[in-house]
C-alpha positions in Angstrom: -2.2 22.8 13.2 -3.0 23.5 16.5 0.4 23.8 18.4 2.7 25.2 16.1 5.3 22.4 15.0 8.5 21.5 17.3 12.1 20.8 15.7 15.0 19.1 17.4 18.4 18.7 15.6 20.7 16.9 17.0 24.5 16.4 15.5 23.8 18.8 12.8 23.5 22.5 12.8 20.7 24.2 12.8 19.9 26.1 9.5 17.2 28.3 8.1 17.2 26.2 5.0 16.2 23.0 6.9 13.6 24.6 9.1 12.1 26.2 5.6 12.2 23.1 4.1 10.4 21.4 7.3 7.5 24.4 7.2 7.2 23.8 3.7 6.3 20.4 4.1 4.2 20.8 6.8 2.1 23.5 4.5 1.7 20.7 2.1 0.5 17.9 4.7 -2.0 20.6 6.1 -3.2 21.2 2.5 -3.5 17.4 2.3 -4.9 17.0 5.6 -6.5 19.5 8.3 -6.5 16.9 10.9 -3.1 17.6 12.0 -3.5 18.8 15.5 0.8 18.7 16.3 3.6 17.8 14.7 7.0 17.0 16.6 10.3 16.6 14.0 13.6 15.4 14.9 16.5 15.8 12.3 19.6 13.8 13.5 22.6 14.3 11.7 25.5 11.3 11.0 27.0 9.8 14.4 30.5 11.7 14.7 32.1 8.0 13.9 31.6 8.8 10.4 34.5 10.8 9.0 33.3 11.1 5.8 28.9 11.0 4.7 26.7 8.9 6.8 22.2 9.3 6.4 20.8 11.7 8.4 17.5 10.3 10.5 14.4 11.9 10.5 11.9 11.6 12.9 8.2 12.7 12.6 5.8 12.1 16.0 2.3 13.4 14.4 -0.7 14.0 16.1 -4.1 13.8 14.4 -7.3 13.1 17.0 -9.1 9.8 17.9 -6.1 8.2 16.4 -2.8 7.3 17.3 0.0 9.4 16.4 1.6 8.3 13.3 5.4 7.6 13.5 8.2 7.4 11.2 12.0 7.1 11.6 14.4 7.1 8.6 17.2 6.3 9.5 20.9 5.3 8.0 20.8 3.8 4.7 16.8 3.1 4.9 16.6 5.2 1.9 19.1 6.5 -0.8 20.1 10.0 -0.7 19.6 10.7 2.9 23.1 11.7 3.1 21.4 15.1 2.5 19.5 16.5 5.4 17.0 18.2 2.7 16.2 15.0 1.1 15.8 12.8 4.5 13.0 15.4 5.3 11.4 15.2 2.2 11.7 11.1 2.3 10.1 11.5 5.7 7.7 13.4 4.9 6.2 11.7 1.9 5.9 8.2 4.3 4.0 10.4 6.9 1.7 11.3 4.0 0.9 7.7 3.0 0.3 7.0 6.9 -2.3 9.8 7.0 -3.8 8.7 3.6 -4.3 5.8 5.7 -5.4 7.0 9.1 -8.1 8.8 7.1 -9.5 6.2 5.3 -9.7 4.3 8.4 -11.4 7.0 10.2 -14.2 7.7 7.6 -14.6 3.5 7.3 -13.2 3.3 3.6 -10.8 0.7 4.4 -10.5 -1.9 1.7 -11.0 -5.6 2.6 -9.9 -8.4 0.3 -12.7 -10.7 -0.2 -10.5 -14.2 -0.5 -11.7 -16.0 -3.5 -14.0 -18.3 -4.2 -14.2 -21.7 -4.9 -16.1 -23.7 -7.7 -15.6 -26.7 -10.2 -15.6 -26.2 -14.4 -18.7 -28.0 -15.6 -18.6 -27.5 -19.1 -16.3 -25.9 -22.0 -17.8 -24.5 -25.4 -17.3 -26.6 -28.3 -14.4 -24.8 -30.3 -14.3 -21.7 -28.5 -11.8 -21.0 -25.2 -14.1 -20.9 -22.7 -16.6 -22.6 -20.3 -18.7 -22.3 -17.4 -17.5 -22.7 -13.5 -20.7 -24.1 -10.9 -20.0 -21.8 -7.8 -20.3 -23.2 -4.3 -24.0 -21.9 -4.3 -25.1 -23.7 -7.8 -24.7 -20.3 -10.2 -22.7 -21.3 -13.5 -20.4 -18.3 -14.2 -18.5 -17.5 -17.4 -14.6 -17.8 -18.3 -13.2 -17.6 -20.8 -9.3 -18.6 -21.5 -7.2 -15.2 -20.5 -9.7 -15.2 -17.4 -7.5 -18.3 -16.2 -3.9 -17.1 -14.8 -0.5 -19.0 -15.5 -1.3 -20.2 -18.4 -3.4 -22.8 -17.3 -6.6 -23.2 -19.4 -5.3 -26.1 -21.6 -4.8 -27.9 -17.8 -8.6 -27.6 -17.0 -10.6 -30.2 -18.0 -14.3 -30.6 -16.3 -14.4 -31.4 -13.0 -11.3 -29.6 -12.1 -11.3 -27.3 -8.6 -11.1 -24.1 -9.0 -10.5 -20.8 -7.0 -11.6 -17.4 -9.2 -12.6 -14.1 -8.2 -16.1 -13.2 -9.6 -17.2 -10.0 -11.6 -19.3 -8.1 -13.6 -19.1 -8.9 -17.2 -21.0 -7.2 -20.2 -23.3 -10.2 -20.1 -23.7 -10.1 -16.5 -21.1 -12.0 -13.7 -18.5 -14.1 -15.0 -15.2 -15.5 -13.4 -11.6 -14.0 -13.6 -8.6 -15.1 -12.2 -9.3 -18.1 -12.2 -7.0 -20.2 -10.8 -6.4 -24.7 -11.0 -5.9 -26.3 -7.3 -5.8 -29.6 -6.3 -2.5 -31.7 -5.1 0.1 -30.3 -7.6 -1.2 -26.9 -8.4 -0.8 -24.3 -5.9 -3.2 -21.6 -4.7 
């Protein structure tokens, strides 16, 4: 990091264990990821209307460049167990983690997109076996067989019938799995 990390605590004393447990944490994110530049941490103890428990909140303000910072609050009864400042930190932590896991991936282009699926009609079925060909939109006949086709649905498929499917590679080359009925009573 290159400004060393700043803790607030507010309603809640101070302690050496807490501020080891924060450096600690921030060892491991810097292990996991040297684009850290500044990290700002705000532990929060239970309002004073509480007599007895109450969740500590952690805050986390992380700054990593051409990006915005990442943000997470945790606050009372978002998780289990942050009734203990040690675990709120740690709960913290590990949802900053997933942010940066993220903010990486978009920063070297790996982000995934989900292709939506496609769309095709069965055309044939083999004679005695559980399985048949789909025509795709562009006039390819792909391969399915019967656990290829989701809810159960292969015995409700009968040529002609619309179909949405996700297409693959198969050891035979591309065939069609998750294949899914539509029309007017069957859901996509």
């Amino acid at each position: 990091m290159q400004v060393p990390a700043e803790i607030t605590f507010r309603n809640c004393e101070p302690s050496e264990e807490l501020r080891a447990e924060i450096a600690r944490e921030l060892d491991r994110l810097e292990k996991f990821s040297g684009q850290i530049t500044s990290c700002h941490v705000v532990i929060e103890g239970p309002s004073s209307r509480h007599r007895k428990g109450g969740a500590f909140n952690v805050e986390l303000r992380i700054a990593m460049p051409e990006r915005k910072d990442i943000l997470v609050s945790r606050s009372h009864g978002d998780i289990p167990g942050n009734e203990h400042p040690l675990v709120a930190i740690r709960n913290a932590f590990h949802t900053a983690q997933g942010q940066i896991e993220d903010a990486e991936r978009e920063m070297r282009g790996d982000v995934k997109t989900h292709q939506p699926p496609d769309h095709g009609r069965v055309t044939r079925f083999l004679a005695g076996e559980d399985c048949g060909f789909i025509e795709t939109n562009d006039g390819r006949e792909l391969f399915f067989s019967r656990n290829a086709v989701l809810n159960d649905g292969f015995d409700r498929l009968v040529v002609g019938s619309e179909v949405r499917f996700v297409e693959q590679q198969g050891d035979k080359g591309p065939q069609a799995s998750s294949v899914r009925l539509i029309g007017k009573h069957h859901p996509t």
